[in-house]
N, CA, C and O atoms as a printed pandas DataFrame, in Angstrom:
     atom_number atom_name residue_name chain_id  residue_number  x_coord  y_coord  z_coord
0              1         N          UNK        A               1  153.674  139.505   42.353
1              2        CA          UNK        A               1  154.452  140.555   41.750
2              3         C          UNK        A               1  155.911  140.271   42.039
3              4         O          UNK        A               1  156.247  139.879   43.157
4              5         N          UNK        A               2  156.842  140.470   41.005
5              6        CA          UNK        A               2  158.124  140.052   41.580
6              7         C          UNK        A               2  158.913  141.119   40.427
7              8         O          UNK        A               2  158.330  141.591   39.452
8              9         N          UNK        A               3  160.341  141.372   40.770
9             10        CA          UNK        A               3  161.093  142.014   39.745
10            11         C          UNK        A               3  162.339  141.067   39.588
11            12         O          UNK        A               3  163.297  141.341   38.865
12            13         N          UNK        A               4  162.262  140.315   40.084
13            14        CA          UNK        A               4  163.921  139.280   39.814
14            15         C          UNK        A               4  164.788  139.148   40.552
15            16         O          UNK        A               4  165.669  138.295   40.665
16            17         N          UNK        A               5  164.373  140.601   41.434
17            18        CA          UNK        A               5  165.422  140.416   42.977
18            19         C          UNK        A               5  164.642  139.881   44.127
19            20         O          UNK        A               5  163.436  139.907   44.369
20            21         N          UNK        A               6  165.683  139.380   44.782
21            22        CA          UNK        A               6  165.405  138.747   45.918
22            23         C          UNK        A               6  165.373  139.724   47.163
23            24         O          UNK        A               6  164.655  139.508   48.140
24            25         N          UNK        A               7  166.275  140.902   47.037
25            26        CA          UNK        A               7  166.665  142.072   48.429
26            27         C          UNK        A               7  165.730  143.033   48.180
27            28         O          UNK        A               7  164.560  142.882   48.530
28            29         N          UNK        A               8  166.240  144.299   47.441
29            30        CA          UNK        A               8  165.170  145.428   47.510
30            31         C          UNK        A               8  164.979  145.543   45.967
31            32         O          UNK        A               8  165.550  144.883   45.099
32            33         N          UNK        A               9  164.006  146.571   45.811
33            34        CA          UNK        A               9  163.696  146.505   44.479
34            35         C          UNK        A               9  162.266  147.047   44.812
35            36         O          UNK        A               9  162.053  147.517   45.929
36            37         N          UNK        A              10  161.253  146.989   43.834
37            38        CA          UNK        A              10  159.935  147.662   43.391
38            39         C          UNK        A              10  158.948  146.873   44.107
39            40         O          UNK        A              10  157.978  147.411   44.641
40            41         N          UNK        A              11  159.194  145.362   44.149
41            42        CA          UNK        A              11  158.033  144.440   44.610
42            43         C          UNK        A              11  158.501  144.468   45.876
43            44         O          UNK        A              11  157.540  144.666   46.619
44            45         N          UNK        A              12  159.730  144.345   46.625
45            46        CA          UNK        A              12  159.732  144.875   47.715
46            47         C          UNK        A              12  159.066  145.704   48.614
47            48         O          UNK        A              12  158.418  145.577   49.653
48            49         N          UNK        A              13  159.542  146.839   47.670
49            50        CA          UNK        A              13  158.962  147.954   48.375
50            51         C          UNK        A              13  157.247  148.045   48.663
51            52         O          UNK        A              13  156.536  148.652   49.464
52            53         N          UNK        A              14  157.090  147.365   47.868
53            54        CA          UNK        A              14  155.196  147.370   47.882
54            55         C          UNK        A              14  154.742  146.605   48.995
55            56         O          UNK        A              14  153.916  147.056   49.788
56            57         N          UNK        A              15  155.413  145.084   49.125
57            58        CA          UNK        A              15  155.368  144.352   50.471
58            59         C          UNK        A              15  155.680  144.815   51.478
59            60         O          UNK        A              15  155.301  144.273   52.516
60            61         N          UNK        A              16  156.385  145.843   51.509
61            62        CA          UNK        A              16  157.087  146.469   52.967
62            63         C          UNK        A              16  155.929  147.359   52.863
63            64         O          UNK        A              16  155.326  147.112   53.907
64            65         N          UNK        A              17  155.160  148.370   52.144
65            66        CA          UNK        A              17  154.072  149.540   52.175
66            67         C          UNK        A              17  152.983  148.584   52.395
67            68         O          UNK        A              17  152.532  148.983   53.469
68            69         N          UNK        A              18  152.360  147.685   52.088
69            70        CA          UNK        A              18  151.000  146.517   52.350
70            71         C          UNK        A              18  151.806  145.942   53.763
71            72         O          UNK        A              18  151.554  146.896   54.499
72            73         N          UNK        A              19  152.304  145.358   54.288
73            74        CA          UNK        A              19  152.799  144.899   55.785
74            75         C          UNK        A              19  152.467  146.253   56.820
75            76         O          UNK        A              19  151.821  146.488   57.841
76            77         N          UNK        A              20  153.342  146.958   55.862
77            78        CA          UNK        A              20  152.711  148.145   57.280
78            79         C          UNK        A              20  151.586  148.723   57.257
79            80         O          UNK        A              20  151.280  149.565   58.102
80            81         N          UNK        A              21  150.883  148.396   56.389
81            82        CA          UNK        A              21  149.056  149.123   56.174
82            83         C          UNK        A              21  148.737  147.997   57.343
83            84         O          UNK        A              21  147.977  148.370   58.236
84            85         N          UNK        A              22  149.099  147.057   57.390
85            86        CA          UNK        A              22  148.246  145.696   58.066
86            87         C          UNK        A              22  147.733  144.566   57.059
87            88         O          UNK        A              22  146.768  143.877   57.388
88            89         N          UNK        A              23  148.427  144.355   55.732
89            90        CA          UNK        A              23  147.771  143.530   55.527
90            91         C          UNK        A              23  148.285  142.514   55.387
91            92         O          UNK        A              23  149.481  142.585   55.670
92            93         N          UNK        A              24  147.738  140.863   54.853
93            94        CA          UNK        A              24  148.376  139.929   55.009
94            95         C          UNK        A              24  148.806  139.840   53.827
95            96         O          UNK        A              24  148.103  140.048   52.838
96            97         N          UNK        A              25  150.078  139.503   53.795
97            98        CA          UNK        A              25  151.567  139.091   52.249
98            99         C          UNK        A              25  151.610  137.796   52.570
99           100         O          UNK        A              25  151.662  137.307   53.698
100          101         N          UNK        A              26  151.585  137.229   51.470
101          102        CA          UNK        A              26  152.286  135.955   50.993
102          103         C          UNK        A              26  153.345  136.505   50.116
103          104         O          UNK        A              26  153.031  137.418   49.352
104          105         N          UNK        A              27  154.668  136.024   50.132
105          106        CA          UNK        A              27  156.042  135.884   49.122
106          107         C          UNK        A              27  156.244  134.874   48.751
107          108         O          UNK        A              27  156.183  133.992   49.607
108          109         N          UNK        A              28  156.526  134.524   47.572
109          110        CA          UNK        A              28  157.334  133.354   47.142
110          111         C          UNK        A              28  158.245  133.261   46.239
111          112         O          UNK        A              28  157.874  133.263   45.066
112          113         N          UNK        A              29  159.746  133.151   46.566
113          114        CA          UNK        A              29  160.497  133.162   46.044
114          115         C          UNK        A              29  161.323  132.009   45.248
115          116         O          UNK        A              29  161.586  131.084   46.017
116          117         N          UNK        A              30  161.748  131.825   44.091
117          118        CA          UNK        A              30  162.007  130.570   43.944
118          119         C          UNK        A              30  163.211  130.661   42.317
119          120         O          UNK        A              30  163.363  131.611   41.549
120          121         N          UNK        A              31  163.778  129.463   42.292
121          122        CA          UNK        A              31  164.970  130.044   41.274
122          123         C          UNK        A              31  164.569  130.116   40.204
123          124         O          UNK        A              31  163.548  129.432   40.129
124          125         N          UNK        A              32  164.859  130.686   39.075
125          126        CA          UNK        A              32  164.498  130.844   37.303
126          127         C          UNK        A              32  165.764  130.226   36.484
127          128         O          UNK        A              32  165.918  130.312   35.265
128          129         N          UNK        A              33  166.686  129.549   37.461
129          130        CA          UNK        A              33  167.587  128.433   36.348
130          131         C          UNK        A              33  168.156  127.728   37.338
131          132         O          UNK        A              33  168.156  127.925   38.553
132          133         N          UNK        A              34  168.790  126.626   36.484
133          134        CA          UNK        A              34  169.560  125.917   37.526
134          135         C          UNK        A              34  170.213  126.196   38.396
135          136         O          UNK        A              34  169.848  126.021   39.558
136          137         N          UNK        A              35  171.680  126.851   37.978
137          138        CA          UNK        A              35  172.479  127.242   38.864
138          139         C          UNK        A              35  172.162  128.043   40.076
139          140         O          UNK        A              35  173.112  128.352   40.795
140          141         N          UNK        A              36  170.885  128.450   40.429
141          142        CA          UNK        A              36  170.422  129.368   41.349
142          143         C          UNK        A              36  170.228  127.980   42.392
143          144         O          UNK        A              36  170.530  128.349   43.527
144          145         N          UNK        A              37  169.852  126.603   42.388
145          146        CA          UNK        A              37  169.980  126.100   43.466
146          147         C          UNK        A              37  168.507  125.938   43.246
147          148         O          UNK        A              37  167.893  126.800   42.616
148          149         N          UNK        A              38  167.600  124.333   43.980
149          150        CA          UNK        A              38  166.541  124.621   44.056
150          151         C          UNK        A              38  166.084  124.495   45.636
151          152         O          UNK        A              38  165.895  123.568   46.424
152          153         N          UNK        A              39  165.993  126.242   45.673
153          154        CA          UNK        A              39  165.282  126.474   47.038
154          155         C          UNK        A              39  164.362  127.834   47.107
155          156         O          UNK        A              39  164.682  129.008   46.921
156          157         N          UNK        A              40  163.030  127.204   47.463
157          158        CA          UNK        A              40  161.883  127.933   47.086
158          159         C          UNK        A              40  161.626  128.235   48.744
159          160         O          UNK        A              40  161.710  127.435   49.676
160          161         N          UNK        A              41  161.167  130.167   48.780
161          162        CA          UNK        A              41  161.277  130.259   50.231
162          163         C          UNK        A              41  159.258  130.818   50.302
163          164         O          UNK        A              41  158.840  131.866   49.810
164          165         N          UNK        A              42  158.771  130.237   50.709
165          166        CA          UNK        A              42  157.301  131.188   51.012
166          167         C          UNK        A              42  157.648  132.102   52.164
167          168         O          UNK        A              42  158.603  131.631   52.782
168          169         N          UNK        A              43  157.308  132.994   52.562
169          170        CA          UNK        A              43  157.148  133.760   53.544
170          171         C          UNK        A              43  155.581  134.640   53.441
171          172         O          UNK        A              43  155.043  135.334   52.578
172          173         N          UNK        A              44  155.192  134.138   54.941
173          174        CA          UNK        A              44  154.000  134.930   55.432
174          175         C          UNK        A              44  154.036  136.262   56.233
175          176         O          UNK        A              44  154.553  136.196   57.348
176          177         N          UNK        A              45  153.666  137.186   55.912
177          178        CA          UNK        A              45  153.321  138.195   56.918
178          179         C          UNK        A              45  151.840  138.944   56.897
179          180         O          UNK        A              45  150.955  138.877   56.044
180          181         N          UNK        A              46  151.908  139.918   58.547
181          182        CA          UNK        A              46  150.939  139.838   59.015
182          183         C          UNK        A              46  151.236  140.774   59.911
183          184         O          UNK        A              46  152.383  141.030   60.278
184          185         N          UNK        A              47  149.847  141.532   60.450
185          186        CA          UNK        A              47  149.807  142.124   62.232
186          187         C          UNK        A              47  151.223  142.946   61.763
187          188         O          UNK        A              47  152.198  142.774   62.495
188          189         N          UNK        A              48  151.338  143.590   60.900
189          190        CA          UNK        A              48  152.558  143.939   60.771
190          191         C          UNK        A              48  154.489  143.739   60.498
191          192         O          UNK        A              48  155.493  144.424   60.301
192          193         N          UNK        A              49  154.046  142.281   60.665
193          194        CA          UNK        A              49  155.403  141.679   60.851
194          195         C          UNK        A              49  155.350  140.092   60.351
195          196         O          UNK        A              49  154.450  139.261   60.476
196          197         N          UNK        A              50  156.701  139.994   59.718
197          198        CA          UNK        A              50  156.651  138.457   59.394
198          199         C          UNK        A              50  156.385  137.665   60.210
199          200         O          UNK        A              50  156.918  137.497   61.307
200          201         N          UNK        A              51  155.315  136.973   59.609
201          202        CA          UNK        A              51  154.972  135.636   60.797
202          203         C          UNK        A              51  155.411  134.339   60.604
203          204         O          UNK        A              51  155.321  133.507   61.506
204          205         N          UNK        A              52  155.857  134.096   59.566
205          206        CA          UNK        A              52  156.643  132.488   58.900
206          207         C          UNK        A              52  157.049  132.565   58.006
207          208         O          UNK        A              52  156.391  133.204   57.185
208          209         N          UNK        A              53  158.405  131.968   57.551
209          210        CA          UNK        A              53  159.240  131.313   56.634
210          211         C          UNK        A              53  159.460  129.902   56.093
211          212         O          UNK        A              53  160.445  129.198   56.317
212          213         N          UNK        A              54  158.717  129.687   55.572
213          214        CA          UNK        A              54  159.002  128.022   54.800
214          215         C          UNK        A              54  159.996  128.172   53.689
215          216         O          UNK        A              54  160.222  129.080   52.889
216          217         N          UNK        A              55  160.659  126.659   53.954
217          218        CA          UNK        A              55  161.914  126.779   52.409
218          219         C          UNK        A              55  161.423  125.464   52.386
219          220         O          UNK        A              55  161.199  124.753   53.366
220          221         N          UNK        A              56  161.242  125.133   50.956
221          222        CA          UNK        A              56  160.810  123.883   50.521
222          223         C          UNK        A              56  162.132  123.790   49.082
223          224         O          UNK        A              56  162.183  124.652   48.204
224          225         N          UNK        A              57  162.681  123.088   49.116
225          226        CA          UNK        A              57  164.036  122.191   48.210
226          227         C          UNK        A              57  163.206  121.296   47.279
227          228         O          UNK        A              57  162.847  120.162   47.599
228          229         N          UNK        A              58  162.870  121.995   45.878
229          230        CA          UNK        A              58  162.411  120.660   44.900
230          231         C          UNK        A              58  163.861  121.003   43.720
231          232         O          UNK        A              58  164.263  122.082   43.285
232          233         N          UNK        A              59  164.332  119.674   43.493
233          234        CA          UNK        A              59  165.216  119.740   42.621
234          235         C          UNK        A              59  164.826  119.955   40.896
235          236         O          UNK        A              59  163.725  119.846   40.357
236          237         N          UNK        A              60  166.167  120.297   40.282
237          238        CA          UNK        A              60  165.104  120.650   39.107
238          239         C          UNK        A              60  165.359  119.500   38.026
239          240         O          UNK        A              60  166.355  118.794   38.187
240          241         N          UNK        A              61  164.278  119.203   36.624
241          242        CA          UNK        A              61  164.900  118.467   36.649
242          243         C          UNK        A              61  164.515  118.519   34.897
243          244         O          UNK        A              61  163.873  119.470   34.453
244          245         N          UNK        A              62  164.900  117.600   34.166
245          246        CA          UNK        A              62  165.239  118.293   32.464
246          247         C          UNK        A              62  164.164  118.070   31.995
247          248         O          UNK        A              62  163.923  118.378   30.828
């Protein structure tokens, strides 16, 4: 689920309400054009609280 933002917003808010139930989130964030840079972030959470951040850099390409 995503809305386009990266900070707060709707899909946010749902990950922050499922984290605090206890359950486990996967995020993955990643750019929708060039100029955004290519850096794709996964984040895991869990037990209530983020448990890992991966950034994986694939360039983009035509």
């Amino acid at each position: 689920m995503a809305n386009g933002l990266s900070g707060d917003g709707p899909a946010q808010a749902l990950r922050d309400q499922l984290v605090a139930e206890g359950a486990r989130v996967v995020t993955i964030f990643h750019p929708l054009a060039r100029h955004e840079g290519g850096r794709h972030v996964i984040t895991t959470y869990g037990a209530g609280k983020r448990l890992r951040v991966r950034t994986v850099h694939v360039p983009f390409r035509p």
